[in-house]
VOGU-3710 file (C-alpha; in Angstrom, 3 decimals, decimal comma):
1> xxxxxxxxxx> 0,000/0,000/0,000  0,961/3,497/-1,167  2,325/5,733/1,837  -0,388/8,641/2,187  1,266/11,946/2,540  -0,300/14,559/4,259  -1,549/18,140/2,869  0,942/20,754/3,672  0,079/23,885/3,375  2,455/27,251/3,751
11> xxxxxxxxxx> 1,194/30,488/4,784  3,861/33,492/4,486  2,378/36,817/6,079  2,885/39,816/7,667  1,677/41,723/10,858  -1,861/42,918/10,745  -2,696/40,863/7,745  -4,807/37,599/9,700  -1,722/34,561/8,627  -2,717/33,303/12,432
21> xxxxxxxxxx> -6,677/34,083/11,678  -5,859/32,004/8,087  -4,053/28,958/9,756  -6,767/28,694/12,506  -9,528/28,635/9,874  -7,569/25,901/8,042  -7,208/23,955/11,045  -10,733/24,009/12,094  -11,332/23,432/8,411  -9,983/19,861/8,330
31> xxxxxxxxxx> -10,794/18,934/11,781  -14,132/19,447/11,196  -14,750/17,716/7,431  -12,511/14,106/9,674  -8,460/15,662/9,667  -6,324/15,611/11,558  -4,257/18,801/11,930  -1,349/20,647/12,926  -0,405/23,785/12,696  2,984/25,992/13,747
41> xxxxxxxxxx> 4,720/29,611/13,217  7,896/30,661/13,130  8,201/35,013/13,473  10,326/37,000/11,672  12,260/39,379/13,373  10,398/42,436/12,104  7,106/42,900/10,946  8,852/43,950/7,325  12,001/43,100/7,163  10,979/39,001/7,643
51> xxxxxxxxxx> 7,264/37,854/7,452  5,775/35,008/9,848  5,616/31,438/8,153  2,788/29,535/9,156  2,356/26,192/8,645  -0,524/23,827/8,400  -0,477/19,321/8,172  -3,862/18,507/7,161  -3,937/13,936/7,730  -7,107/12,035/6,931
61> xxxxxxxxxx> -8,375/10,823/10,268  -9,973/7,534/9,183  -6,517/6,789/7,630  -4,866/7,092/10,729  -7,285/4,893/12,596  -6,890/2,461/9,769  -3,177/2,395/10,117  -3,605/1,893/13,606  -1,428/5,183/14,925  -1,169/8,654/15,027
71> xxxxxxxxxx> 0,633/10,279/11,878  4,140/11,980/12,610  3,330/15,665/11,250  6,111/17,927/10,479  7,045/21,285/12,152  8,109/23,322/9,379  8,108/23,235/5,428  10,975/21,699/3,549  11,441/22,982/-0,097  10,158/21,145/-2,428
81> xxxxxxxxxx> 7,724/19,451/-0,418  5,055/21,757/-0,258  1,502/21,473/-1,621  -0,068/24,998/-1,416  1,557/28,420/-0,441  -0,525/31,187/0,373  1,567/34,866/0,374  -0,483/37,658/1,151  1,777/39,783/-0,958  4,177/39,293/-4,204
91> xxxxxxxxxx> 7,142/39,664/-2,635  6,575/37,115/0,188  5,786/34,829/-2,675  8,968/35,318/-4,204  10,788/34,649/-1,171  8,761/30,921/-1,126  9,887/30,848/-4,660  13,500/31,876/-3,597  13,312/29,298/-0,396  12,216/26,178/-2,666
101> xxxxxxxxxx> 9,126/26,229/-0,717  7,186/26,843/-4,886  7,605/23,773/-6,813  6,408/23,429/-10,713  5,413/19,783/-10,208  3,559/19,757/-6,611  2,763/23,150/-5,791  -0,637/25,926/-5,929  1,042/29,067/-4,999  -2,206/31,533/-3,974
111> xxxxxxxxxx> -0,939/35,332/-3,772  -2,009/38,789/-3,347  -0,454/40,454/-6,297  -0,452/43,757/-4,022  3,361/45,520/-2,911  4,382/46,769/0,584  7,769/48,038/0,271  10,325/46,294/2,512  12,829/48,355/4,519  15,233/47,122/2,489
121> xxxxxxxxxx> 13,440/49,288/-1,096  12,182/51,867/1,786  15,925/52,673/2,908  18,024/52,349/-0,655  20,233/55,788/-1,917  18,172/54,864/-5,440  15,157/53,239/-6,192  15,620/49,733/-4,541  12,177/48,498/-5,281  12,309/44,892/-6,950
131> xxxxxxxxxx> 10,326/44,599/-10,580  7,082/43,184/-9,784  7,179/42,376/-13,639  9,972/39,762/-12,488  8,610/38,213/-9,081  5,396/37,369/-11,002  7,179/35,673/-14,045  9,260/33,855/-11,681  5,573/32,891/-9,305  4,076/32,349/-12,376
141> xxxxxxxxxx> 7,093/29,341/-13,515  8,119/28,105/-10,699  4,618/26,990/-9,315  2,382/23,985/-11,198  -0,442/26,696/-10,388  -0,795/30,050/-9,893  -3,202/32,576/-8,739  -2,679/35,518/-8,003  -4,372/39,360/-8,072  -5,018/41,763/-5,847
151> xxxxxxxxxx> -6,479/40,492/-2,735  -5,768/43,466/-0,320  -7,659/46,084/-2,820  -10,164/43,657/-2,384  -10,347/42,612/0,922  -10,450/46,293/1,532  -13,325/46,892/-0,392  -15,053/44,194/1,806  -14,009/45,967/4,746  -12,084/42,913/5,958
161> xxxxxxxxxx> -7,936/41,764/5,561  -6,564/39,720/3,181  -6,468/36,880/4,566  -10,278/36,294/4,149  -9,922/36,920/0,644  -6,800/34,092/0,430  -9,099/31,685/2,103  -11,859/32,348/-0,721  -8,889/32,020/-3,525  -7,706/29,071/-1,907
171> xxxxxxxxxx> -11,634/27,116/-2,181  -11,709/28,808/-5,765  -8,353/26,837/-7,056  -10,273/23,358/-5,643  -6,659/22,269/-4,384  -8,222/21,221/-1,446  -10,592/18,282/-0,679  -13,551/20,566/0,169  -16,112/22,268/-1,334  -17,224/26,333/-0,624
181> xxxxxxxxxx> -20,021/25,705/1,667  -17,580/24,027/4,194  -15,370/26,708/3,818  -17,892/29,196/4,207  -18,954/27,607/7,258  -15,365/27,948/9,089  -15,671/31,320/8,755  -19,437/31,207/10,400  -17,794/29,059/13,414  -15,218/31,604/14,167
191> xxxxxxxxxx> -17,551/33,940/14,814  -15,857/37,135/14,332  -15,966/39,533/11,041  -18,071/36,864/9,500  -20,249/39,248/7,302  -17,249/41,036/5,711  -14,605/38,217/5,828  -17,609/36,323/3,703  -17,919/39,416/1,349  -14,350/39,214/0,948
201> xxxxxxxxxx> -14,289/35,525/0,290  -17,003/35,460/-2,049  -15,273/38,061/-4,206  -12,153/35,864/-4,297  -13,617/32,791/-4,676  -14,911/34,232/-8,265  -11,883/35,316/-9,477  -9,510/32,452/-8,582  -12,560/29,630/-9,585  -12,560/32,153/-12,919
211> xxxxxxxxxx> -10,853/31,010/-16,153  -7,192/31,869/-15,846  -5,891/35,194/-17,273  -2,680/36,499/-16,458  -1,985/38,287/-13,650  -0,947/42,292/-13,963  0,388/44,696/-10,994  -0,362/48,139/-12,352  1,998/49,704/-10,389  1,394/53,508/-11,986
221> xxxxxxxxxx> -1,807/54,956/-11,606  -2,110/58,038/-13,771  -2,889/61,176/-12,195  -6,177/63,399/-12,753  -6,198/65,946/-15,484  -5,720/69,209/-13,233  -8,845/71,419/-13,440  -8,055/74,613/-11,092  -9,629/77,740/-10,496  -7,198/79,556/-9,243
231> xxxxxxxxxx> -5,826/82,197/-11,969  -2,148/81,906/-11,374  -2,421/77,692/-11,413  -4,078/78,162/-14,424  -1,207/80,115/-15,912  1,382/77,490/-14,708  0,204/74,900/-16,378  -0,266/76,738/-19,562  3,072/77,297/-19,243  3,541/73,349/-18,898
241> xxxxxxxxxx> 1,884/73,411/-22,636  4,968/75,019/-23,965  6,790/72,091/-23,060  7,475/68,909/-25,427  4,506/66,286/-24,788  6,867/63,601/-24,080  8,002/65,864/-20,696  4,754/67,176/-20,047  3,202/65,293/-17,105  6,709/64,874/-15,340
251> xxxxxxxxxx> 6,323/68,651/-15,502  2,701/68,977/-13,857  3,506/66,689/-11,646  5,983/68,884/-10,376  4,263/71,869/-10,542  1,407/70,076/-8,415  4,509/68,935/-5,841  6,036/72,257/-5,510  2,644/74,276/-5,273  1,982/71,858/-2,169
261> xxxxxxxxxx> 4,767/71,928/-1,221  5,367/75,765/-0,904  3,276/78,011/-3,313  2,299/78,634/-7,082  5,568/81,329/-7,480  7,825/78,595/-6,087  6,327/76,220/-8,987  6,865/79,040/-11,282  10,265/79,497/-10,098  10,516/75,199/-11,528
271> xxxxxxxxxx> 9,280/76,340/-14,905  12,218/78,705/-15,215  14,715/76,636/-14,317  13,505/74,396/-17,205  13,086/76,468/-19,341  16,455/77,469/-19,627  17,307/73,419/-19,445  15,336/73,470/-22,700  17,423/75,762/-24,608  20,948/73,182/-23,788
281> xxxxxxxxxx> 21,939/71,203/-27,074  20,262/67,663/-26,503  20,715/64,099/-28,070  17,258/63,977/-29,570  15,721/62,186/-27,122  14,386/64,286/-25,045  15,981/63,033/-21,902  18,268/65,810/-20,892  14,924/68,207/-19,665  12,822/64,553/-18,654
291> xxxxxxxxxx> 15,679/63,879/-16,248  16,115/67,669/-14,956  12,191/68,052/-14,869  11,946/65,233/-12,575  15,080/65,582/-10,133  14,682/69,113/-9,949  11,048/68,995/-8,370  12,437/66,355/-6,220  15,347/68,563/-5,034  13,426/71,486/-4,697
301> xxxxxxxxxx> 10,787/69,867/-2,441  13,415/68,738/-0,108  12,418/67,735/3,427  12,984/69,910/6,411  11,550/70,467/9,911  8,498/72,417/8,128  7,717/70,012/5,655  7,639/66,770/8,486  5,016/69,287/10,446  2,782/70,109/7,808
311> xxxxxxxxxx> 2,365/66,435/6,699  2,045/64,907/10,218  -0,550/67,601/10,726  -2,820/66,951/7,896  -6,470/66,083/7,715  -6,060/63,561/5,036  -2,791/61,782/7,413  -5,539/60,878/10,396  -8,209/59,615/8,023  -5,490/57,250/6,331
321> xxxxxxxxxx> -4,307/56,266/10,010  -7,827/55,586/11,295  -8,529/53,779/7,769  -5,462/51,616/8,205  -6,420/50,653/12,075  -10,270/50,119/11,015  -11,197/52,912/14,099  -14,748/52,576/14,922  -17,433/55,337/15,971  -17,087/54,120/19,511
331> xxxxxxxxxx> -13,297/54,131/19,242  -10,368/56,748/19,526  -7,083/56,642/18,811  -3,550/58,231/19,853  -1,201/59,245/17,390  2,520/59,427/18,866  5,317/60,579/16,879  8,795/60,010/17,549  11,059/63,050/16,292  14,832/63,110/16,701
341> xxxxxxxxxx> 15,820/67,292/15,232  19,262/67,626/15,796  20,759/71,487/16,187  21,607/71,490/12,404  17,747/70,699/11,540  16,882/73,868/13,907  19,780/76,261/12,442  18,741/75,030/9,122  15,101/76,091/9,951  15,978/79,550/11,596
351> xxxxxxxxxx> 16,599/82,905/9,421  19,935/82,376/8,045  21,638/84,953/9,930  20,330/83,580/13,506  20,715/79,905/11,642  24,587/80,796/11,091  25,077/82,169/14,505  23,811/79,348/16,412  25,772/76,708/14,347  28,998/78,441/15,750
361> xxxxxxxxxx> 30,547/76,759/18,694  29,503/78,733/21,827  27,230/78,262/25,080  23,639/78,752/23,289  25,175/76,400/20,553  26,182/73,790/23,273  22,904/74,193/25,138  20,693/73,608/22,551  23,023/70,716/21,302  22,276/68,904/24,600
371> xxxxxxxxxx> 18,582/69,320/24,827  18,389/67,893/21,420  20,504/64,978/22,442  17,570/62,419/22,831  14,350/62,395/21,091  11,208/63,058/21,596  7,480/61,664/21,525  4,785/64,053/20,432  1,140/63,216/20,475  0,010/64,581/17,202
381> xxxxxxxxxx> -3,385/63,521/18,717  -3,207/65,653/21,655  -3,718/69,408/21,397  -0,972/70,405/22,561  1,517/68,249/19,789  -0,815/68,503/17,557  -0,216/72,657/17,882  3,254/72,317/18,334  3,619/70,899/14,856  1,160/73,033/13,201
391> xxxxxxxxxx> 2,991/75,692/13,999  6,290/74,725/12,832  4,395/73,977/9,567  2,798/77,685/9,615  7,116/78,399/8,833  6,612/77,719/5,155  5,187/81,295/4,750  9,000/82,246/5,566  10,878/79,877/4,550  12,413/81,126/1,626
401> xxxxxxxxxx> 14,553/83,376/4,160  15,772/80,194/6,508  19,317/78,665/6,615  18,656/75,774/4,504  16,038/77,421/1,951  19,632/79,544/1,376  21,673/76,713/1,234  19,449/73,837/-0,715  18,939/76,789/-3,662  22,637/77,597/-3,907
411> xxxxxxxxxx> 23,467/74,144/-4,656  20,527/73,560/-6,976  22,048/76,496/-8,973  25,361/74,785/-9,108  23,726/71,694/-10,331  22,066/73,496/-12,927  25,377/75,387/-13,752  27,278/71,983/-14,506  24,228/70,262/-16,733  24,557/73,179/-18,707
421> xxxxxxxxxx> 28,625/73,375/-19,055  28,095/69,653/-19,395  25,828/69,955/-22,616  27,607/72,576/-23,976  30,030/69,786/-24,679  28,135/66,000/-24,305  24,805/65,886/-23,847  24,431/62,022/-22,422  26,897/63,652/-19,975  24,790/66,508/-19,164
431> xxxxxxxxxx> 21,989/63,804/-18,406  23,704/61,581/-16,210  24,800/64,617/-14,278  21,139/65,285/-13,766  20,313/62,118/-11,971  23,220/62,339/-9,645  20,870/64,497/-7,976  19,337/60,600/-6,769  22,355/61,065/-3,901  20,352/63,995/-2,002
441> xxxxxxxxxx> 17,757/62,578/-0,455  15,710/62,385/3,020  17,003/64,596/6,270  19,756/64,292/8,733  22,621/61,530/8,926  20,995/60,458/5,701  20,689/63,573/3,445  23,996/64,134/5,431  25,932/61,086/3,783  24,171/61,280/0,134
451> xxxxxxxxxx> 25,170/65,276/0,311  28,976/64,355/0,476  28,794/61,719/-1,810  27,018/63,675/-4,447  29,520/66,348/-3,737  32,480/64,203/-4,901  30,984/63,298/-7,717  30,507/66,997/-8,506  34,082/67,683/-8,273  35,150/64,377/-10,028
461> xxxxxxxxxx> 33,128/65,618/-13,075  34,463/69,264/-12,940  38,175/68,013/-12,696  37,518/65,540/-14,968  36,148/67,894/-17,696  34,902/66,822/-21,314  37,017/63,798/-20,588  34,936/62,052/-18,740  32,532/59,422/-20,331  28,951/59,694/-19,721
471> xxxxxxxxxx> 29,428/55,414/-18,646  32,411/56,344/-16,369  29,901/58,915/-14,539  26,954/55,886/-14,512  29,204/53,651/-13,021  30,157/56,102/-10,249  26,470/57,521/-9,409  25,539/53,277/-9,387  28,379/52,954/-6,790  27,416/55,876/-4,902
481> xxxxxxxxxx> 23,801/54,584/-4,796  24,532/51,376/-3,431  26,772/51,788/-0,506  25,661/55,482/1,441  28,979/55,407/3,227  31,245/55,696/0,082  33,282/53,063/0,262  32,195/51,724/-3,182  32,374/55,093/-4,842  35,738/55,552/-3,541
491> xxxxxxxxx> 36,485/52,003/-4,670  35,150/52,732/-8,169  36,747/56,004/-8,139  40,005/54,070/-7,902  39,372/51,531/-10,793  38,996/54,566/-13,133  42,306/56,221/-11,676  39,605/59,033/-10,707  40,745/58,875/-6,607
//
């Protein structure tokens, strides 16, 4: 007689997202159609930087009683011996893929098709997101099945998590031995969120028990065709029209940014700039103003003190927070934010003159050096943080006279000054100049670090001259980009005698 194996089934979530909720309703689900079940966890260490892996041993009873025992179940999943993995996001199911947990000739891989960025992409000097194009082609081949869409858009919809809507794409692929009225009816025994986890289900169930399509993340969602009222908006972006079409909504989109941001005279202040970028001999592509359109709004919407306030103090920040936590009418909630401003955020904040004094060495200097030592918690829910930081947000009015205003616009003049001496003499040059402005990012330690790196690449170009290739310059912004301390830029710098 055959040995019968048991059903093993892997769960890979994160915090907040029901994997426990989804394991318990998979237990009760075989123990109650005659299984026998087990069911473990192992944590990651971080609710984002390693997801919990649940997993599940589903054993015919009757079986067992035939064979006269109890069936030895297994405590964790061993790669390629896996039957169905459920990730309630794409990248957890490309780390099943990556652990050989997704097989091509056993395994049903069920995923949410949905992205929350890992610390990891959150914390790169570039863009370290990973190409959801890639993790589904490799979800797609390395699994004898899969399904996958998004779940949390859904299960949101619902009013529920996605882990109701993995349990209804789950009974949809019919890769387990039980039918949707059984599944249905684990969710009625549970007894909690059983109107919207079923809502959730049902909407699942249809789409995995659908005819097979192939699976798209549409990670871009266009923006809204402006329609202002306001006269001077309305002369920006008529403005924007005198711009190629190819640059056009990189353009709006950072007039919208910088009006936001600061005001519409600020965002006219962008269209200058560009339009002078305009007027620099080009190599036909267009990507000389593209690139200086987009790193340009990015640069001059840097983040300060002011900027922090006014988003932690917006209306549309405590609906998001009370949408994310599912707040009820008979529920509050209390918002604490941890800031850490060192003195050089506060000089950098203060009119430059008072800025400048107190970033000399002297007792005020000292004092204020020692108070900001540690940080501190404010209660953006509480009236009193909640003022506090609408306040320092009321600062934009002046900021174009503080320390930092002074010194972020002296350096985007530089910047400009180079792309133009650069063009004058190689275009693709003058372009990759422009994205070196990917270094100067965030605030403190880490704007900090980028600032000096992007700085030596400044100077490598000028002393380099018309001499240095445009692939040379790649190479060196790449290096920069992946290690924020230097050490591979210097390293590179080196190879190409550059040091």
């Amino acid at each position: 007689m055959a040995t019968l194996q048991p059903i093993k089934i892997a769960i890979l979530a994160m915090g907040g997202e029901g994997g426990g909720v989804l394991a318990d309703w998979l237990v009760d689900l075989g123990e109650f159609n005659g299984y026998i079940a087990q069911t473990t966890s192992v944590p990651g260490v971080a609710q984002r930087t390693g997801a919990t892996i649940y997993y599940v041993e589903l054993y015919p009873q009757a079986r067992a009683q035939q064979d006269g025992g109890q069936p030895v179940l297994a405590l964790m999943p061993l790669p390629g011996d896996v039957d169905v993995v459920l990730a309630s996001e794409l990248m957890e199911a490309g780390r099943a893929v990556q652990r050989g947990l997704v097989t091509p000739d056993r395994t049903t891989l069920v995923a949410s098709t949905h992205r929350v960025y890992s610390i990891g992409e959150k914390t790169a000097m570039g863009d370290g997101r990973v190409d959801s194009t890639e993790l589904l082609a490799h979800s797609k081949k390395s699994a004898q099945r899969f399904v996958g869409f998004d779940m949390a858009q859904l299960a949101e919809q619902a009013g529920s998590v996605v882990s109701a809507a993995l349990f209804g794409a789950l009974a949809g692929t019919g890769a387990l031995p039980w039918n949707r009225a059984q599944f249905e009816a684990t969710i009625e025994r549970g007894g909690v969120g059983v109107k919207s986890s079923l809502k959730a289900f049902g909407a699942a169930y249809a789409r995995a028990a659908a005819p097979e399509t192939t699976p798209q993340v549409d990670e871009t969602t266009a923006a809204p065709e402006p329609a202002p009222s306001d006269p001077s908006v309305i002369a920006l972006l008529a403005r924007v029209r005198g711009f190629p079409e190819d640059a056009r909504t990189l353009i709006t989109e950072g007039v919208r940014r910088l009006i936001d941001y600061q005001d519409p005279p600020y965002a006219s202040l962008y269209l200058d700039r560009l339009a002078a970028v305009q007027t620099l001999p080009g190599d036909g592509t267009g990507a000389l103003l593209r690139d200086t359109a987009r790193y340009l709004a990015l640069w001059m919407a840097y983040e300060d003190t002011v900027r922090v306030a006014d988003l932690k103090t917006r209306g549309s920040r405590f609906a998001r927070v009370q949408s994310e936590v599912r707040l009820q009418s008979d529920q509050q909630i209390a918002i604490h934010e941890f800031m850490h401003p060192r003195i050089e955020e506060i000089c950098d904040t203060l009119p430059v003159g008072l800025g400048r004094w107190l970033a000399k060495p002297h007792a005020v200097h000292r004092m204020v050096a020692r108070f900001t030592q540690h940080g501190r918690t404010v209660s953006t829910s509480s009236l009193r943080g909640f003022l506090l930081l609408w306040g320092l947000a009321r600062l934009r009015s002046i900021r174009r006279g503080s320390l930092r205003y002074q010194n972020e616009n002296m350096r985007i003049e530089q910047w400009l000054e180079q792309i133009a001496s650069a063009a004058a003499v190689n275009p693709a040059l003058a372009a990759e100049v422009a994205q070196c402005q990917r270094l100067v990012k965030g605030y403190g330690d880490t704007h900090a670090r980028g600032l000096a790196n992007y700085q030596l690449l400044m100077y490598t170009v000028r002393r380099a001259g018309s001499t240095l290739a445009p692939a040379t310059l790649r190479a060196l912004r790449e290096a920069a980009l992946a290690d924020e301390h230097g050490k591979q830029l210097q390293a590179e710098l080196s190879r190409h005698a550059l040091g």
